[in-house]
C-alpha positions as CSV (number, residue, x, y, z in Angstrom):
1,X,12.1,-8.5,-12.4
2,X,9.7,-11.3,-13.5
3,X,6.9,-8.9,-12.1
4,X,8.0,-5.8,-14.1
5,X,8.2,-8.2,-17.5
6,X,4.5,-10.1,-16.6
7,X,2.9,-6.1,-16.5
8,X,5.0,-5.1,-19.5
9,X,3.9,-7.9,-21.6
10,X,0.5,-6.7,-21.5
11,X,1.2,-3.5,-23.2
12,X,3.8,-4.8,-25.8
13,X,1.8,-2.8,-28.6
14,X,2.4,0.8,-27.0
15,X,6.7,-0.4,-26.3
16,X,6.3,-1.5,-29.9
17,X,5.2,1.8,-31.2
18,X,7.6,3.6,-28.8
19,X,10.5,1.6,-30.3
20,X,9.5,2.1,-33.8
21,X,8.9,5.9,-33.1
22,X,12.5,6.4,-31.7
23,X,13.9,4.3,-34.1
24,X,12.6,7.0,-36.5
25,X,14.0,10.0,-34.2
26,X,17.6,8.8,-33.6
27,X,17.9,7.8,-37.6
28,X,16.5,11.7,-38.1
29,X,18.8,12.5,-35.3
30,X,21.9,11.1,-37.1
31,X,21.9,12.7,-40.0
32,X,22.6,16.2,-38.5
33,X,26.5,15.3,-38.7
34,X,26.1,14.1,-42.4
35,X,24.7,18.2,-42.8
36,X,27.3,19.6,-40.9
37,X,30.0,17.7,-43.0
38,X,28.4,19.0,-46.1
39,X,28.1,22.6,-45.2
40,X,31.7,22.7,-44.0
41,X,33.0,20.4,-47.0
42,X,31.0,21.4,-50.0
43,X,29.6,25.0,-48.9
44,X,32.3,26.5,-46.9
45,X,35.7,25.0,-48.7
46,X,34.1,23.7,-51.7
47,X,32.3,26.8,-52.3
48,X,29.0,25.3,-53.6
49,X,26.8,27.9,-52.3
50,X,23.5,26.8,-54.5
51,X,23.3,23.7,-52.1
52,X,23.5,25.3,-49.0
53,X,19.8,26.4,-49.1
54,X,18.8,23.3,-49.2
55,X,21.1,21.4,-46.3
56,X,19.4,24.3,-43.8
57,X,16.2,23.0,-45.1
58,X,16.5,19.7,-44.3
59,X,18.1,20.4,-41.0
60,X,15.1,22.3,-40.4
61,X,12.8,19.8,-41.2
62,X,15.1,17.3,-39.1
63,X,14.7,19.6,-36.6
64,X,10.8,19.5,-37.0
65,X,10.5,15.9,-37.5
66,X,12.5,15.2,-34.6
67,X,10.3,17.6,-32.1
68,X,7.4,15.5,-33.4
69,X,8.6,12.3,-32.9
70,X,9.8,13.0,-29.5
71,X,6.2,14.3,-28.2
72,X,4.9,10.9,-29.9
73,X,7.8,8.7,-28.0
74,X,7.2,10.7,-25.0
75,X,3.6,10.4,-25.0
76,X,3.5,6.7,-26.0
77,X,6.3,5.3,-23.3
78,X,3.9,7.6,-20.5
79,X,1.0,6.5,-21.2
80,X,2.4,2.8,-21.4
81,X,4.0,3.2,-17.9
82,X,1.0,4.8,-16.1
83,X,-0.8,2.3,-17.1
84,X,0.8,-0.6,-16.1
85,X,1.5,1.2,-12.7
86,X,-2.5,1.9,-12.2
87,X,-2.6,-1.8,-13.0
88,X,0.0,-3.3,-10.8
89,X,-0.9,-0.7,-7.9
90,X,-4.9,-2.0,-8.6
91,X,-3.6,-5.8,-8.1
92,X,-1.6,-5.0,-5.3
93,X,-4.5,-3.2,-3.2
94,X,-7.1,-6.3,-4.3
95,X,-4.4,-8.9,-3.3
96,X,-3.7,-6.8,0.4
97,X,-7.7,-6.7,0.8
98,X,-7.7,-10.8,0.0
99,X,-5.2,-11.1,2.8
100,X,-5.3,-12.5,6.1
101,X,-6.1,-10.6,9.1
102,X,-2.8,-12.1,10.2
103,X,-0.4,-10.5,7.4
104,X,-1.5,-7.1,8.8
105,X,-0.4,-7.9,12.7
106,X,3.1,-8.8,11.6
107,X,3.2,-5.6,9.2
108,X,3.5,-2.0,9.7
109,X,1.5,0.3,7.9
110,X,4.3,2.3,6.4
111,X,5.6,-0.5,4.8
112,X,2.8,-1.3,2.9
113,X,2.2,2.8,2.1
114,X,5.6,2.4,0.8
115,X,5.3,-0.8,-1.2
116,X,1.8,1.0,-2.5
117,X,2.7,5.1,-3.3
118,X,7.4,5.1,-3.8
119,X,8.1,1.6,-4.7
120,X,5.3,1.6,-7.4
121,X,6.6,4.9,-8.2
122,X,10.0,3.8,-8.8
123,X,8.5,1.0,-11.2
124,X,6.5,3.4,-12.9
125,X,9.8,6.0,-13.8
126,X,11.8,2.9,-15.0
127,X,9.2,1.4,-17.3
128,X,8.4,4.3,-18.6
129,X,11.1,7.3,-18.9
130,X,14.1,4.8,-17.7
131,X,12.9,1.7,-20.8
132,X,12.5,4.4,-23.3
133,X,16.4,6.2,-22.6
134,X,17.7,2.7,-22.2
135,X,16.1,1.6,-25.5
136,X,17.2,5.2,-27.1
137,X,20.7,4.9,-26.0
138,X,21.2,1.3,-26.9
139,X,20.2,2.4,-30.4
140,X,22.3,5.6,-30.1
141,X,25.3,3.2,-29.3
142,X,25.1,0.8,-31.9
143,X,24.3,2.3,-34.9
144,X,27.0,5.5,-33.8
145,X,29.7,2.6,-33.7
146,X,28.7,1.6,-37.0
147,X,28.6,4.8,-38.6
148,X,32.3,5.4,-36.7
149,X,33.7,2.6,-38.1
150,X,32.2,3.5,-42.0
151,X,33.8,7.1,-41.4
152,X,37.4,6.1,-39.7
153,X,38.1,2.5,-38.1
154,X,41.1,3.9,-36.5
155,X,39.6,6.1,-34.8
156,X,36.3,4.2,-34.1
157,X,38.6,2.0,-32.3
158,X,39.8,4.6,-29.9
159,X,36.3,4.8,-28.7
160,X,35.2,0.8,-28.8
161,X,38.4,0.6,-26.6
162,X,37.5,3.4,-23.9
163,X,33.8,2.3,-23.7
164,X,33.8,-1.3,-21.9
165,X,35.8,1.0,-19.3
166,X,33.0,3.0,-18.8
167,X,30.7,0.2,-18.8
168,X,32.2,-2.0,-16.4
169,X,32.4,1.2,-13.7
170,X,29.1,1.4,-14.3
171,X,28.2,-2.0,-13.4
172,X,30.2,-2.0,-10.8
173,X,28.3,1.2,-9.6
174,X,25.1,-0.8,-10.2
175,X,26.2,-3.6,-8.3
176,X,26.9,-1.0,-4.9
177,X,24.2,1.0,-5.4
178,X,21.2,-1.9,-5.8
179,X,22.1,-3.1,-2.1
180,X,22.1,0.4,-0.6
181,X,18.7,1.3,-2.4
182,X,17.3,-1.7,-0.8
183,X,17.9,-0.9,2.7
184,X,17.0,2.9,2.2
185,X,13.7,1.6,1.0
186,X,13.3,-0.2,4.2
187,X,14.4,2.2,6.3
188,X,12.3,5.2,4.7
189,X,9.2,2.9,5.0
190,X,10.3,2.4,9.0
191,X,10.7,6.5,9.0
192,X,7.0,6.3,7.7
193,X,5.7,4.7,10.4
194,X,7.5,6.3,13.1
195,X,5.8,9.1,11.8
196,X,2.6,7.9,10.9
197,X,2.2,6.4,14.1
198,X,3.0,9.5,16.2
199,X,0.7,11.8,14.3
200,X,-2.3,9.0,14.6
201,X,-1.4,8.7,18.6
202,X,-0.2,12.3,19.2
203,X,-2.6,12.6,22.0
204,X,-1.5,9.8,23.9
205,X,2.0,11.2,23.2
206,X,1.5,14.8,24.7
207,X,-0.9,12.7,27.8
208,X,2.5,10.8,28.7
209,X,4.7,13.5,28.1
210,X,6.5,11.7,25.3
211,X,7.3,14.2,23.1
212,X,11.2,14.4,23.8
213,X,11.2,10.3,23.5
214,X,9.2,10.3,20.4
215,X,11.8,12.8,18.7
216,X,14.8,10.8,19.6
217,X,12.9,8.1,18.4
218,X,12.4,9.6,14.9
219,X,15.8,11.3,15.2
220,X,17.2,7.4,15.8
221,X,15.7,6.6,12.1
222,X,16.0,9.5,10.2
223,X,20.1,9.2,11.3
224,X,20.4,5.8,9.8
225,X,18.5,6.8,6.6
226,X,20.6,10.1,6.4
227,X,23.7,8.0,6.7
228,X,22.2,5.6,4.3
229,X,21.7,8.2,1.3
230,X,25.2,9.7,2.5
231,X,26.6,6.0,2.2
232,X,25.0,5.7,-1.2
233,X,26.4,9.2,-2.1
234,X,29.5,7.9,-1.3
235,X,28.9,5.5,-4.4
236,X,28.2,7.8,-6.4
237,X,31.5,10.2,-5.5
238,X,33.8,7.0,-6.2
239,X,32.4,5.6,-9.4
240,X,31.1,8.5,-11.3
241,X,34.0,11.3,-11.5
242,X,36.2,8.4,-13.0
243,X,33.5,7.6,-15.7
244,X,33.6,11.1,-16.1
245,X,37.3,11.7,-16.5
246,X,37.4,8.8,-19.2
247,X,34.3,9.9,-20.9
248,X,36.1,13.6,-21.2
249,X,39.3,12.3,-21.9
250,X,37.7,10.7,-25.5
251,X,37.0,13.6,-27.7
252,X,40.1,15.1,-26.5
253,X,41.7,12.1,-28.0
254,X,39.5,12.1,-30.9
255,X,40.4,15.8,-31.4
256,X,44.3,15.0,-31.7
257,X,44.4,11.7,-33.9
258,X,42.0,12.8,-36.0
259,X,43.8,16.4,-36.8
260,X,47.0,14.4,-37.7
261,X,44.9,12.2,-40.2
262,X,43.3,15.4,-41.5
263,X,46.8,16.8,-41.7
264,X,47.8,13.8,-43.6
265,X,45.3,14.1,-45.6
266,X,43.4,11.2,-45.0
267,X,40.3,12.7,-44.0
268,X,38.5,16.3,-44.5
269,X,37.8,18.4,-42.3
270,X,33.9,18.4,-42.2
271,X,34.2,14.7,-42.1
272,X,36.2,14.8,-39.0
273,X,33.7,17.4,-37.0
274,X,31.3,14.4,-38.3
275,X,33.0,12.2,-36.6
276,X,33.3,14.6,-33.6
277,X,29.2,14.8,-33.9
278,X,29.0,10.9,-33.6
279,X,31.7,10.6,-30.7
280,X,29.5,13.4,-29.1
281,X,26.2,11.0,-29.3
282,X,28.3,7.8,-28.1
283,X,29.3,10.1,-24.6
284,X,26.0,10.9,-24.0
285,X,24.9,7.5,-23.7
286,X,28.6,6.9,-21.4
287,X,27.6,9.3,-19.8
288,X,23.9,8.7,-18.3
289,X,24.6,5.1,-17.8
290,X,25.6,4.9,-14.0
291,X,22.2,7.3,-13.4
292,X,20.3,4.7,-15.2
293,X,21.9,1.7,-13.7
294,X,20.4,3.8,-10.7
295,X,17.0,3.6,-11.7
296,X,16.6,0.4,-13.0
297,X,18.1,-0.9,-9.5
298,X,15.8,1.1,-7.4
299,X,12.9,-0.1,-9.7
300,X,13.9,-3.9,-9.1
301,X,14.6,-3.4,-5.6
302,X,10.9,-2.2,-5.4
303,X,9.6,-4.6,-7.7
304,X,11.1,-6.9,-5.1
305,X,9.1,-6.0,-2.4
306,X,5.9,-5.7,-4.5
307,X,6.3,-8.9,-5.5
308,X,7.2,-10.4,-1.7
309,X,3.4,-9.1,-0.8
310,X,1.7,-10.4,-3.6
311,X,3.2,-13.8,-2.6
312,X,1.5,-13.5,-0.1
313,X,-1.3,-16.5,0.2
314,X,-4.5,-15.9,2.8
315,X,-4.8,-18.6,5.1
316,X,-8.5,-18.0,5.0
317,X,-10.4,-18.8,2.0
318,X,-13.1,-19.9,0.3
319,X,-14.3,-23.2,-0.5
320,X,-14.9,-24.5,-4.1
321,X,-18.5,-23.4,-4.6
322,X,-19.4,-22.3,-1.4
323,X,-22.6,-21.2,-0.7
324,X,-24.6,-18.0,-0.5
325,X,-28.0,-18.7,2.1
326,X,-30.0,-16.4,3.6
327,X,-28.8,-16.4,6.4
328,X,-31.2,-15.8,9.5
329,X,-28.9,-15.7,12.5
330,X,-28.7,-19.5,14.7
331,X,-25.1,-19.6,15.8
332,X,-23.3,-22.5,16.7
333,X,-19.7,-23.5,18.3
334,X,-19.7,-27.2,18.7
335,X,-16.3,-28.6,20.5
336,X,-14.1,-25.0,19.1
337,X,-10.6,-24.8,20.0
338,X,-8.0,-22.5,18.6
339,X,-4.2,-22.3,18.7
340,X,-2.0,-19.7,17.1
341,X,1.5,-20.0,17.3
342,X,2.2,-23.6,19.6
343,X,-0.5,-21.0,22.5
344,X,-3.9,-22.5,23.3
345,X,-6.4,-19.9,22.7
346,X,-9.8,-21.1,23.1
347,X,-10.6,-24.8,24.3
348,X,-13.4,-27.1,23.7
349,X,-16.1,-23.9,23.1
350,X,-19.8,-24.8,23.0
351,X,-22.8,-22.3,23.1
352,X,-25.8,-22.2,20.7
353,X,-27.7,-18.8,20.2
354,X,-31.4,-19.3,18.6
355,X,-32.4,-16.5,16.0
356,X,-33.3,-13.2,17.9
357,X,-31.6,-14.5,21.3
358,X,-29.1,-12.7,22.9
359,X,-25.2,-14.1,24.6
360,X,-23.3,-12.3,26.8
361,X,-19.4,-13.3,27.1
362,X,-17.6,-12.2,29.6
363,X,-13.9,-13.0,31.4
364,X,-10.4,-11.1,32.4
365,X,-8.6,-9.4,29.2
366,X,-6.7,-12.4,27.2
367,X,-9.3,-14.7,28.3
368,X,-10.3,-15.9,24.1
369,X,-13.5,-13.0,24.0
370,X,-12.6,-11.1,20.8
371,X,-11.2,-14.4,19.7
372,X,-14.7,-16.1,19.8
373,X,-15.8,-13.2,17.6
374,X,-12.9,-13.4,15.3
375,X,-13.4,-16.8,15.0
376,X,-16.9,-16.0,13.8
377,X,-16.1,-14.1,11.1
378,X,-13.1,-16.3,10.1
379,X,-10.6,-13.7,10.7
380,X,-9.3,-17.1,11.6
381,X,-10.0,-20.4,11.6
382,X,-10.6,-23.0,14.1
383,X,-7.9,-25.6,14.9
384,X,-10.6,-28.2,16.1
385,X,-14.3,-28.1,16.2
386,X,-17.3,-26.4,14.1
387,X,-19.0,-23.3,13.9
388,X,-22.6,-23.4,12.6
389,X,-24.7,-20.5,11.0
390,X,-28.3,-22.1,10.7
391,X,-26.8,-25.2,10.1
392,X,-23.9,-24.6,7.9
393,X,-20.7,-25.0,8.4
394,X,-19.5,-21.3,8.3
395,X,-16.2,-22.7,6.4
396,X,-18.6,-23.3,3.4
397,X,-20.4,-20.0,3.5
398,X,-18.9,-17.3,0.7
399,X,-16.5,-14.9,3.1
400,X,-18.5,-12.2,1.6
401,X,-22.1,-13.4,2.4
402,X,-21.2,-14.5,6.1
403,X,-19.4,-11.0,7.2
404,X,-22.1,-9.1,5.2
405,X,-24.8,-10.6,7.5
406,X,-22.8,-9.8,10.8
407,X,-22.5,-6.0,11.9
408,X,-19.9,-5.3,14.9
409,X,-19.4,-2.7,17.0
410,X,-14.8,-3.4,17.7
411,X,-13.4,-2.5,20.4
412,X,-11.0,0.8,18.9
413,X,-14.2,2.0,17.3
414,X,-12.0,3.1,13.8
415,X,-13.7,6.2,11.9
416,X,-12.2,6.8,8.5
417,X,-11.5,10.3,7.3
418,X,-14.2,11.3,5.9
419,X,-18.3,12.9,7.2
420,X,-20.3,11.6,9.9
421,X,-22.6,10.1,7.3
422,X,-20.1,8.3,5.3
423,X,-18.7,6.8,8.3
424,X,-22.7,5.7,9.3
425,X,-23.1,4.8,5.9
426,X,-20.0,1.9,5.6
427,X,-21.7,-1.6,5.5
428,X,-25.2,0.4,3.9
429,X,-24.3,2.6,1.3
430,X,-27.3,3.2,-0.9
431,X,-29.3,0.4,1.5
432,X,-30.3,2.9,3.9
433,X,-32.4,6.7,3.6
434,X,-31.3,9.6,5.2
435,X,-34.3,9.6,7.3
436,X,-33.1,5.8,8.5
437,X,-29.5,7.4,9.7
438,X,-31.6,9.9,11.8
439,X,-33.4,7.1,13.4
440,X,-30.7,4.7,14.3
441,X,-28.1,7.2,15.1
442,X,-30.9,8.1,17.8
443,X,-31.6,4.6,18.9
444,X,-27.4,5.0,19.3
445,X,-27.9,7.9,21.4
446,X,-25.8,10.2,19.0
447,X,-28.1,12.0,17.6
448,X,-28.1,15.1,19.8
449,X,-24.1,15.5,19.6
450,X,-24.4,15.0,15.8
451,X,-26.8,17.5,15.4
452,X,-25.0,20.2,17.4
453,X,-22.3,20.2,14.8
454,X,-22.2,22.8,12.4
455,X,-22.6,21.0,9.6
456,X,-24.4,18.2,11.3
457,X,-24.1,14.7,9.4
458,X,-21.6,16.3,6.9
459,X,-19.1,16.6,9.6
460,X,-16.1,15.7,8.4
461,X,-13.8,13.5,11.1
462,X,-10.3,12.9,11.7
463,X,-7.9,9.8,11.1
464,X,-9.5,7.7,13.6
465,X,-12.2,9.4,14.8
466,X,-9.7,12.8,15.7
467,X,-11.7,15.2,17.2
468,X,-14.6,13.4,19.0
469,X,-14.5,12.0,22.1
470,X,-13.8,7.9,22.8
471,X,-17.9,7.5,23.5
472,X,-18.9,10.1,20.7
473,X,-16.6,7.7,18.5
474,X,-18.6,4.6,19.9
475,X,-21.9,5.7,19.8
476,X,-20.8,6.8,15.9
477,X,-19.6,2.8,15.9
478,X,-22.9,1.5,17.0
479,X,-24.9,3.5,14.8
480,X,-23.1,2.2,11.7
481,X,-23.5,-1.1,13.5
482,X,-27.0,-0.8,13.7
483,X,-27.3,0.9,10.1
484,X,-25.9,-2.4,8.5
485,X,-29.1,-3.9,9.3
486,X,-27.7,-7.2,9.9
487,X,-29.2,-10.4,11.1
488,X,-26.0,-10.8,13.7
489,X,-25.2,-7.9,15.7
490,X,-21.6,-8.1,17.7
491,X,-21.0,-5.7,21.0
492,X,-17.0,-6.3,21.2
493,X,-16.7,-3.9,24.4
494,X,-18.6,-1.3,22.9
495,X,-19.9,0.9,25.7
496,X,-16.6,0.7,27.7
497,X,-16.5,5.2,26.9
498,X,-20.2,5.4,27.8
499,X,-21.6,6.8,31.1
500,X,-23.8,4.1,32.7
501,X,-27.3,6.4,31.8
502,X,-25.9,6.3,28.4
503,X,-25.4,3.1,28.0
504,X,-28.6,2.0,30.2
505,X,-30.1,4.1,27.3
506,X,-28.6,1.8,24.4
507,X,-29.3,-1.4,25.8
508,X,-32.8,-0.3,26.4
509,X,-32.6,0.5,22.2
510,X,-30.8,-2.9,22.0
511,X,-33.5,-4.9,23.8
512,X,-36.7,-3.6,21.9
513,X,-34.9,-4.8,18.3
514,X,-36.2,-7.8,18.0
515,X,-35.4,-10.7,15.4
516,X,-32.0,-10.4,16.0
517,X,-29.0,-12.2,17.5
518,X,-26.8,-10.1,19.7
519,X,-23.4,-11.3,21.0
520,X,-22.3,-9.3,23.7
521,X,-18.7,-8.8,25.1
522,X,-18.5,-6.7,28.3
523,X,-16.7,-6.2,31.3
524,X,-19.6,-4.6,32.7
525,X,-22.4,-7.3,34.4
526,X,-24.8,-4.1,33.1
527,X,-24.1,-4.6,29.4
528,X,-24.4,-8.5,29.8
529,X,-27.4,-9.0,32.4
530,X,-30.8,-8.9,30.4
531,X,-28.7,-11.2,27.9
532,X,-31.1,-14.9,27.6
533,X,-27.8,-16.7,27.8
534,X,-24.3,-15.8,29.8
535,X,-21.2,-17.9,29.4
536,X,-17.5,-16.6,31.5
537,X,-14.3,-17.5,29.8
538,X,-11.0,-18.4,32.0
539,X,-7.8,-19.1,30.1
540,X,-9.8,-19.7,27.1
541,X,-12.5,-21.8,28.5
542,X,-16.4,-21.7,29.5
543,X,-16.3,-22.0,33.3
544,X,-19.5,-20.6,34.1
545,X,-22.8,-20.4,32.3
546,X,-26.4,-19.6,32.6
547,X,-28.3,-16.0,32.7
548,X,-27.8,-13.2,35.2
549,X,-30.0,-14.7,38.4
550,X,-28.8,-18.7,37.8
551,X,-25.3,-17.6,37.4
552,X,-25.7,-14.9,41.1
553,X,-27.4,-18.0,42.6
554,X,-24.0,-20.0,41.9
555,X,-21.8,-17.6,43.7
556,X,-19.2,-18.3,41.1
557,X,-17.0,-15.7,38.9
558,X,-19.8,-13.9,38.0
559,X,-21.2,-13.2,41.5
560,X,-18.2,-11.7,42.5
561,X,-17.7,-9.7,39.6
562,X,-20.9,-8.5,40.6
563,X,-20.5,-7.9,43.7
564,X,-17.0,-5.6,43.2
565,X,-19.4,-3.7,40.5
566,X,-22.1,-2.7,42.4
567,X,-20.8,-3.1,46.4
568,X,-20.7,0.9,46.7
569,X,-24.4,0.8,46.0
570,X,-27.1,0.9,48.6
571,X,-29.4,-1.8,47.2
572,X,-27.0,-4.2,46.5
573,X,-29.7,-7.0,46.1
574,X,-32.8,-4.6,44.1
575,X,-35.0,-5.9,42.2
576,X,-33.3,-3.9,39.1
577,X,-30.2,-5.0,39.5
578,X,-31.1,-8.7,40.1
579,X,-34.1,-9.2,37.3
């Protein structure tokens, strides 16, 4: 609620002018009975027929003026609501980019496509068309119960008396129906990424034979949200046929009181269908209550969960005035250690890399490798310990200026929807020629499958990288790696899809850059073994250290890896394998 009022604040001018506007149509709109009680009164029984020329010309131009009005109201409430919506939508995709990489493993990505497209959508139809009918019908309600009680109190009070009746079922419906909106919403964001999710992974799904699972799966969900609308339907069938049945059973009322005071002479007959007119306008309002109740509970249910996100504080930020340097690529972890969630990630890390050196990390899967890297580029912060970039603490570098100067290659390899190029083109847009995306995509080694495509660069891609192959989506990775032009270059299992010739091929690309410094995170001793430094990770630890002949001379980790890589090889001890 307090969200909704903060965006609405900013465009109280165009709600003004909206109010004033329909202010203007419902006072047009209520003199139509005051014509009809003159034509029936004056021209029909009275017999004045040299005014009735004139009543159909100002119902005419009530008629006109009304049309006109409602276009403006129409046009001023829209444009008031879109805008607020572009705006709130705008601030909620900032605030999700600001956040944590955390916030995104504990959430789905259909919730937050839900909290982004419907539940912004719901907020947009209530600030707009919902505010202006509940602002028309409030006015409708008041000034028709005035004009009631001018015309005939007795039978003004027939209506005052029926209508907290009507208003107290629709609260009540208000009440029901807010609670079962809220768990639809949840539940038709949990339907969105069932879906989502089998769609993005539907080749692993047909590999496993997981079809049948996967539709029992979405079946499971799409019964709880079907019996969730068929709950709130239920709402609906209790509450609204009795607001019904007392808003018909008014006029009807109306109708026979007011003919015996007509009989009685007490009131004419024009005056009466007046009345009727006015009692007409007052149902209306009865009427579309409960369906507005509706809205503005589904809008504040969503307006809910918008607000929950943008709540939502980054654990990492920046400093006060942190600093921008040019940064040149020394790396330093001096005494690192990292816990998240009471577990010990990484303890007591320490490795220096010179500018233009190259590390190689290796270790068993969970062992703290892609945490070394994420620790890097402060997807999370250290619990103890520094990390140094030429010096400086990196918790003092702008977040922006230290991941701008690192280009990595991740381990999923994630291709947007969109061409080749674009995808290249992701940390360099309008920093690189097309000329340079030839040349690295070669040094990449994808080149020759890029160029076989029909439409070459301008290929456009799947979700994901949908279509390619796992190493045609990592040699795509490590050209937009390389095309960054970064002074840090990160290898997070990059070449695990790559054949051995191509990826002898890239790390002969690799070694002739020169200038920068490469972190390299492999399983494979070929990946790591012309690296000028090589540190193993255990449980989080450096347990072995040195480059590729020191650490084989130790006949540690490393020399057993070896040895179960390359033991169906002839020359087990070459000179190629060994220098």
């Amino acid at each position: 609620m307090n969200l909704i009022v903060r965006y609405m604040k900013k465009y109280w001018h165009y709600y003004l002018i909206g109010v004033i506007v329909l202010i203007l149509s419902v006072g047009l709109d209520l003199f139509t009975p005051i014509i009809t009680q003159r034509i029936i009164d004056d021209v029909i029984i009275e017999g004045q027929l040299h005014i009735f020329r004139g009543l159909i010309t100002v119902l005419i131009a009530i008629t006109i003026g009304r049309a006109i009005l409602g276009y403006i109201k129409e046009l001023v409430f829209d444009f008031a609501g879109i805008n607020l919506v572009y705006k709130l939508r705008k601030e909620l995709f900032d605030h999700i980019q600001s956040l944590s990489i955390d916030f995104f493993e504990t959430r789905n990505t259909g919730e937050l496509m839900a909290r982004i497209k419907e539940d912004a959508e719901k907020v947009w139809f209530a600030v707009s068309f919902g505010l202006m009918l509940l602002i028309e019908l409030s006015l409708y309600f008041i000034l028709v119960i005035i004009i009631m009680v001018n015309i005939s109190p007795r039978l003004a009070l027939i209506s005052i008396i029926i209508t907290p009746i009507i208003g107290f079922l629709a609260r009540k419906l208000e009440n029901n129906i807010g609670e079962t909106y809220e768990k639809i919403s949840e539940e038709n964001a949990n339907l969105n990424t069932i879906a989502q999710e089998n769609v993005s992974g539907m080749r692993l799904v047909k590999a496993f034979a997981r079809e049948k699972y996967e539709i029992k799966k979405f079946l499971k969900s799409n019964h709880k949200y079907y019996n969730l609308n068929m709950e709130q339907a239920s709402i609906y069938s209790k509450f609204f046929p009795k607001m019904q049945f007392i808003a018909e059973l008014l006029p009807i009322t109306v109708v026979v009181f007011g003919g015996y005071i007509v009989i009685n002479e007490q009131l004419t007959i024009g005056t009466l269908v007046a009345f009727i007119g006015y009692m007409y306008m007052l149902i209306w309002p009865m009427k579309m209550i409960g369906w507005l109740s509706n809205v503005f509970a589904e809008a504040f249910a969503s307006g809910k969960k918008i607000s929950a996100i943008l709540e939502e504080k980054p654990k990492i930020n920046n400093v006060v005035n942190p600093l921008n340097p040019t940064i040149k690529g020394v790396i330093e972890f001096k005494n690192v250690s990292l816990t998240i969630d009471k577990t010990s990630v990484l303890k007591d890390i320490n490795f220096k890399i010179d500018k233009g050196k190259t590390i190689g990390i290796m270790g068993e899967t969970g062992s703290g490798k892609t945490s070394i890297i994420n620790l890097l580029l402060r997807f999370y912060d250290s619990t103890e310990g520094s990390i140094l970039i030429d010096g400086i603490d990196a918790k003092t570098i702008e977040l922006y200026t230290l991941r701008k100067n690192i280009s990595i290659v991740m381990q999923d390899g994630f291709l947007f929807s969109d061409t080749i190029e674009e995808n290249i083109e992701f940390g360099s847009k309008g920093l690189i020629t097309k000329e340079e995306i030839i040349e690295t995509s070669k040094k990449a080694q994808s080149f020759e499958f890029i160029d076989k495509m029909e439409n070459k660069f301008l290929t456009v891609i799947g979700e994901k990288g949908i279509g390619l192959s796992g190493g045609q989506k990592q040699r795509i990775s490590i050209t937009r790696a390389l095309a960054k032009k970064s002074p840090i270059l990160v290898f997070d299992d990059a070449t695990s899809s790559l054949d051995m010739e191509t990826e002898n091929k890239i790390q002969k690309e690799m070694d002739k850059i020169n200038g920068i410094t490469k972190i390299i995170i492999a399983h494979r001793i070929a990946s790591v073994k012309n690296a000028d430094e090589i540190i193993i990770l255990q449980n989080g630890k450096i347990v072995e250290r040195g480059n590729h002949r020191e650490l084989l001379d130790r006949r540690g980790i490393y020399y057993t890896t070896y040895k179960q890589q390359y033991e169906e090889q002839e020359e087990l001890g070459s000179e190629e394998l060994c220098q």
